[in-house]
N, CA and C atoms as an extended XYZ file, in Angstrom:
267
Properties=species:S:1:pos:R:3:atomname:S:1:resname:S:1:resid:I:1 pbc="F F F"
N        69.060       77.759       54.677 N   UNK     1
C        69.094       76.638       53.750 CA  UNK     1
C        70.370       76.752       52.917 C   UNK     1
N        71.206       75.715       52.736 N   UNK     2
C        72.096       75.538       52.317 CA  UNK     2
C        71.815       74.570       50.687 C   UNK     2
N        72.692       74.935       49.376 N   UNK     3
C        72.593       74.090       48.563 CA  UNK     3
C        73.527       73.602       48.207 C   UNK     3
N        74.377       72.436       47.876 N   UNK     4
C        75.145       72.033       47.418 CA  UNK     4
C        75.374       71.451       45.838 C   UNK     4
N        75.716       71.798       44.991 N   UNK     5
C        75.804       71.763       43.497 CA  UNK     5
C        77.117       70.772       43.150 C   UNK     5
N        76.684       69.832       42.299 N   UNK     6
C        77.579       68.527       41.534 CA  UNK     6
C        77.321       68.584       40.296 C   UNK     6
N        78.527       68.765       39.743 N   UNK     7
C        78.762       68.730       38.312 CA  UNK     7
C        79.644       67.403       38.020 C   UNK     7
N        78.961       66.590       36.931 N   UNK     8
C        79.376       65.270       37.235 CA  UNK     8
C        79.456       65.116       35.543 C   UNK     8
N        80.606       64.582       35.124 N   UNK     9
C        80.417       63.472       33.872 CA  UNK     9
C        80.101       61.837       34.345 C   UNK     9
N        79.238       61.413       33.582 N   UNK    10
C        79.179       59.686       33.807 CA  UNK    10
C        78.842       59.294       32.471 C   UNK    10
N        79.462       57.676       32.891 N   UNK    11
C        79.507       57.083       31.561 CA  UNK    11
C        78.342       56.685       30.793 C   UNK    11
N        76.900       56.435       31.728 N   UNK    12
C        75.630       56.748       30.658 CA  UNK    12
C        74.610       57.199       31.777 C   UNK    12
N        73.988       58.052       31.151 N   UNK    13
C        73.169       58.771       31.365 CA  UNK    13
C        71.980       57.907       32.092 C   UNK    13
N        70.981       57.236       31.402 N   UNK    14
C        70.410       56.288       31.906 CA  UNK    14
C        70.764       55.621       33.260 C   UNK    14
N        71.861       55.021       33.116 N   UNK    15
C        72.000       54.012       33.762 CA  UNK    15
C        72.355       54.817       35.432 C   UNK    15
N        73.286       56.188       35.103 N   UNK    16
C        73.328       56.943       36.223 CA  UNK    16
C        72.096       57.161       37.194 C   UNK    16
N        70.819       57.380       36.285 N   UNK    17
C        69.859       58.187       36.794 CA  UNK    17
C        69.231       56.765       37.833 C   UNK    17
N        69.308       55.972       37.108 N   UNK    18
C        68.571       54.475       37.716 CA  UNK    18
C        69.233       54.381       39.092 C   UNK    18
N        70.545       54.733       39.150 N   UNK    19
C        71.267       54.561       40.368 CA  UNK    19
C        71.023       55.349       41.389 C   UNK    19
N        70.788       56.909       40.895 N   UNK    20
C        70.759       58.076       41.317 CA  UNK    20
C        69.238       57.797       42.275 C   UNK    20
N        68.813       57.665       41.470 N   UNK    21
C        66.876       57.365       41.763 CA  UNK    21
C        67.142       56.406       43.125 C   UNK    21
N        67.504       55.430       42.791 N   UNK    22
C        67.506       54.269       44.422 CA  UNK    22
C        68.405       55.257       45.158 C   UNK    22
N        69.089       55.797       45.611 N   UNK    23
C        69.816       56.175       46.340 CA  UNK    23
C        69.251       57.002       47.347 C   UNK    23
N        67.789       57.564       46.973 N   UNK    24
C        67.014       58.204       48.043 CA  UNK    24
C        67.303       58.174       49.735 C   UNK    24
N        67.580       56.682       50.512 N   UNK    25
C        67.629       56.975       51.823 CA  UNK    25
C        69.061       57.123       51.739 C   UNK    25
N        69.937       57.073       50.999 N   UNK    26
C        71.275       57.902       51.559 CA  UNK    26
C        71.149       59.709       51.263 C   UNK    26
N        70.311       59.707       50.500 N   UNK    27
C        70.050       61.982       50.591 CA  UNK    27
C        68.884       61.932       51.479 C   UNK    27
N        68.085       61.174       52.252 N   UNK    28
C        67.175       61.070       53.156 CA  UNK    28
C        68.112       61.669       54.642 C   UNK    28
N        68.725       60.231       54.624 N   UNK    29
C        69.715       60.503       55.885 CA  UNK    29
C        70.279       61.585       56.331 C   UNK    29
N        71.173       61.711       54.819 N   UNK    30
C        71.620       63.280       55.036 CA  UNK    30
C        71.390       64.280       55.264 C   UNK    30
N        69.490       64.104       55.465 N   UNK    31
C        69.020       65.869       55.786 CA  UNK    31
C        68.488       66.532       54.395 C   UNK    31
N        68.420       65.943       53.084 N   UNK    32
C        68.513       65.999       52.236 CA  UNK    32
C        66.802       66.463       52.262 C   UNK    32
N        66.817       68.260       51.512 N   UNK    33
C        65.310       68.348       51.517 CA  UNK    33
C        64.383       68.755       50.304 C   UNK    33
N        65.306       69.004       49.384 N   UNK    34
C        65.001       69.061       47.769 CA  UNK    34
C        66.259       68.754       46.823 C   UNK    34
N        65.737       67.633       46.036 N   UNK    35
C        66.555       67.679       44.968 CA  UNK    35
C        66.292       67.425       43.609 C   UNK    35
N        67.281       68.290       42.679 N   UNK    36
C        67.077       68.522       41.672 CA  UNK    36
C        68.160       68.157       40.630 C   UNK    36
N        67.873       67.189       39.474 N   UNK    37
C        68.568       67.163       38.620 CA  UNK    37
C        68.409       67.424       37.222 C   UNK    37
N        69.670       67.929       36.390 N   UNK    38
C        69.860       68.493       35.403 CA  UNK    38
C        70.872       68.277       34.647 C   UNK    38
N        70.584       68.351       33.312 N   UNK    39
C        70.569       67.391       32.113 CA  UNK    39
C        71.527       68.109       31.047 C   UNK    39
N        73.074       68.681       30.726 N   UNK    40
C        73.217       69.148       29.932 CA  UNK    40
C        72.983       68.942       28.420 C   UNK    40
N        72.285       69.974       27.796 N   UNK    41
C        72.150       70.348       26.514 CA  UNK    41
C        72.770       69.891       25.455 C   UNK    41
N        73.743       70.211       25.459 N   UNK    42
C        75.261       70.073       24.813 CA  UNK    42
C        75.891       68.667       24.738 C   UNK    42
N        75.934       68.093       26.135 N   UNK    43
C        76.523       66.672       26.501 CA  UNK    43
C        75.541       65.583       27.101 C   UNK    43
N        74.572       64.630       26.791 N   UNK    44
C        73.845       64.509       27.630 CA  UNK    44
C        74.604       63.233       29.176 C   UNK    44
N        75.697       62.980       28.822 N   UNK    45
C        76.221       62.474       30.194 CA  UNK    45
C        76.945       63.101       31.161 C   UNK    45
N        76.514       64.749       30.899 N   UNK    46
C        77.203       65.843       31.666 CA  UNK    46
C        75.437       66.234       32.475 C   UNK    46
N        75.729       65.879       34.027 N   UNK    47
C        74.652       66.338       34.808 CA  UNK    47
C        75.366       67.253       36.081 C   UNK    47
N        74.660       67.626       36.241 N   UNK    48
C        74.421       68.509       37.389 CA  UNK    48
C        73.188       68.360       38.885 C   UNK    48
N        73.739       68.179       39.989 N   UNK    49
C        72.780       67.685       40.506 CA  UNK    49
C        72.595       68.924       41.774 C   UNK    49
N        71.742       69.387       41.949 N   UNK    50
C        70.983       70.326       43.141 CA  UNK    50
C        70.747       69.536       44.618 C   UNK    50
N        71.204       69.727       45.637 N   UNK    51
C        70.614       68.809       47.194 CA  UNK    51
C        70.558       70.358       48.227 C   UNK    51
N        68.915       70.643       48.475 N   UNK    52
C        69.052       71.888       50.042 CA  UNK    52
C        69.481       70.774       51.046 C   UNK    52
N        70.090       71.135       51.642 N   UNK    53
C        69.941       71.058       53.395 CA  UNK    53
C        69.800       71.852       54.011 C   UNK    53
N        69.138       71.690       55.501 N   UNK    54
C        69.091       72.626       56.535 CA  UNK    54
C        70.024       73.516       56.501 C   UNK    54
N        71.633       73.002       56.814 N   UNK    55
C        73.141       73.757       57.397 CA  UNK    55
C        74.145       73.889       56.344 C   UNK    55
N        75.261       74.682       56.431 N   UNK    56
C        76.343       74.499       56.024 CA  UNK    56
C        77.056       73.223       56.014 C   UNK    56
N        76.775       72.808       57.580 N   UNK    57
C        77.598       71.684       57.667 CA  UNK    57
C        76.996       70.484       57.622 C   UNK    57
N        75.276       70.364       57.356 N   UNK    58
C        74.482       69.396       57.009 CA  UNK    58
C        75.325       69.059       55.277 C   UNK    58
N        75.804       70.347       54.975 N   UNK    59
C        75.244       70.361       53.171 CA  UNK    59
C        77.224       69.518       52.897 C   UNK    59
N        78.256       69.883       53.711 N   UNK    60
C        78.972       69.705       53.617 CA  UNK    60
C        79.537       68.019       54.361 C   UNK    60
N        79.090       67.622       55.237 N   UNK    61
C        79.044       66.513       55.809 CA  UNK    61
C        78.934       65.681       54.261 C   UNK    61
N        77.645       66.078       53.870 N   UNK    62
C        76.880       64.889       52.648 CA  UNK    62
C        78.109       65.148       51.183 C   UNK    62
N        78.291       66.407       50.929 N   UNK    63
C        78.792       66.230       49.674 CA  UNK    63
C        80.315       65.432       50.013 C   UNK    63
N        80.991       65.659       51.540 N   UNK    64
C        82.150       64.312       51.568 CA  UNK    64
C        81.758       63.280       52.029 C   UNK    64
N        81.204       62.541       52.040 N   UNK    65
C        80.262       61.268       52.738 CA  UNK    65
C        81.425       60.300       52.377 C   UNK    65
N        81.524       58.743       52.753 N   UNK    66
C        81.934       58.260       52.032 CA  UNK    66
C        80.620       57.393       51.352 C   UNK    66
N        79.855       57.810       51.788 N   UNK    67
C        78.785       56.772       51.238 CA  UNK    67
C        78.398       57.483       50.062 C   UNK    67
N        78.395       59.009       50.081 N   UNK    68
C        78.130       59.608       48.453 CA  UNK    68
C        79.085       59.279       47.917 C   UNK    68
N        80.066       58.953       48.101 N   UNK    69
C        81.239       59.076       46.923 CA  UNK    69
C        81.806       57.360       46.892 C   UNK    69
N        80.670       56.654       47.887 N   UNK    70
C        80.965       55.225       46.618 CA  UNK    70
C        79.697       55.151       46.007 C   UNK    70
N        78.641       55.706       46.196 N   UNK    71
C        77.232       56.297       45.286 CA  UNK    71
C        77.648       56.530       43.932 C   UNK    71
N        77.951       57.435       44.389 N   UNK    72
C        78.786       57.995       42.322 CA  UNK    72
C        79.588       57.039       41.820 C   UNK    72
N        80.548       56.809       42.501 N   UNK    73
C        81.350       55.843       42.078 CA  UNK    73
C        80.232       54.482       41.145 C   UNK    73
N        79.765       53.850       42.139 N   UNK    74
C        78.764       52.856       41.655 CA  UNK    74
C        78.290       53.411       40.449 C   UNK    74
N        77.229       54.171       40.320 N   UNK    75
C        76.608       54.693       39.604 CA  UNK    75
C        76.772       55.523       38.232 C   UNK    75
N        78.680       55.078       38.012 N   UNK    76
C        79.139       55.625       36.532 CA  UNK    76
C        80.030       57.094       36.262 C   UNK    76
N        80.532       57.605       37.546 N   UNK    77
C        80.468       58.733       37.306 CA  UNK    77
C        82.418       59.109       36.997 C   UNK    77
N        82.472       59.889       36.204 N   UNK    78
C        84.024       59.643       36.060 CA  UNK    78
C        84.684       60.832       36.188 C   UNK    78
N        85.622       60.792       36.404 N   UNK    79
C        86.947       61.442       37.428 CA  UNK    79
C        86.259       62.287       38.730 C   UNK    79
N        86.671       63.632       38.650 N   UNK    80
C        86.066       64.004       39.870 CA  UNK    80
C        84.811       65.609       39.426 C   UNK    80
N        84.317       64.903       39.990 N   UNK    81
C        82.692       65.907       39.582 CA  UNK    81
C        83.497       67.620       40.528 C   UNK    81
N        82.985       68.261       39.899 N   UNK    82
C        82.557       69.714       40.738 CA  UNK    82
C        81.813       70.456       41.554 C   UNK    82
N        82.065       70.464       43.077 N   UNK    83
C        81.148       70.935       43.794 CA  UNK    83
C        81.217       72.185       44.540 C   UNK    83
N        80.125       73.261       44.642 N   UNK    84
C        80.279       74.091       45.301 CA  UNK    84
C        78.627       74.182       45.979 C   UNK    84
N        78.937       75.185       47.182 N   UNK    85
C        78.062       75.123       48.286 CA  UNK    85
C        77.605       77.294       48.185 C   UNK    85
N        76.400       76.958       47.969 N   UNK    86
C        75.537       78.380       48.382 CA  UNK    86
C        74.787       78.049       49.275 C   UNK    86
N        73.959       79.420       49.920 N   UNK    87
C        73.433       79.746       50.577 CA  UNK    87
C        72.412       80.710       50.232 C   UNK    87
N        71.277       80.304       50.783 N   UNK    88
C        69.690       81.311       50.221 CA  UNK    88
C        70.013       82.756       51.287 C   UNK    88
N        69.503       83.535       50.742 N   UNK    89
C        69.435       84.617       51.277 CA  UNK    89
C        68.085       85.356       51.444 C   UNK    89
C-alpha cells in the first residue's frame, strides 16, 4: 500500500471541502482506497490530504493526473501544494 500526501493552501476552506467531497469518482477511478483529510490548527485554509493506493505507480499516476490537478485547481487551491509518496511497511 502506497500513500500519497498533499499539502495544499486554498482560498476557503469550506468551499474547498464541498469540491473535494464531489470529487469521489475521480479518487474512485484512481484506485483510491482510503482517504483522509486534515485541517491545520494554526491556518485553517492550510489542508493536508491522505489517498492509499494499491502501487507506487497507482499512487503516482493519481497525484499527476491531469484531472487531479484541474480538481484543485477548480476547487480553490493556490500555488503549488506539496506532495510526497510513502509506503506501509
Amino acid at each position: 500500500m502506497t500513500t500519497v500526501f498533499v499539502r495544499a493552501k486554498v482560498q476557503d476552506f469550506g468551499a474547498w471541502k464541498t469540491a473535494y467531497d464531489s470529487g469521489i469518482d475521480i479518487r474512485t477511478a484512481a484506485g483510491v482506497t482510503t482517504a483522509n483529510v486534515f485541517r491545520s490548527v494554526d491556518d485553517p485554509n492550510e489542508i493536508t490530504v491522505a489517498h492509499e493506493l494499491p502501487t507506487v505507480r497507482s499512487a503516482k499516476d493519481f497525484a499527476h493526473s491531469s484531472e487531479l490537478r484541474a480538481a484543485m485547481q477548480a476547487s480553490g487551491v493556490v500555488g503549488a501544494p506539496e506532495v510526497w509518496f510513502v509506503e506501509g511497511i
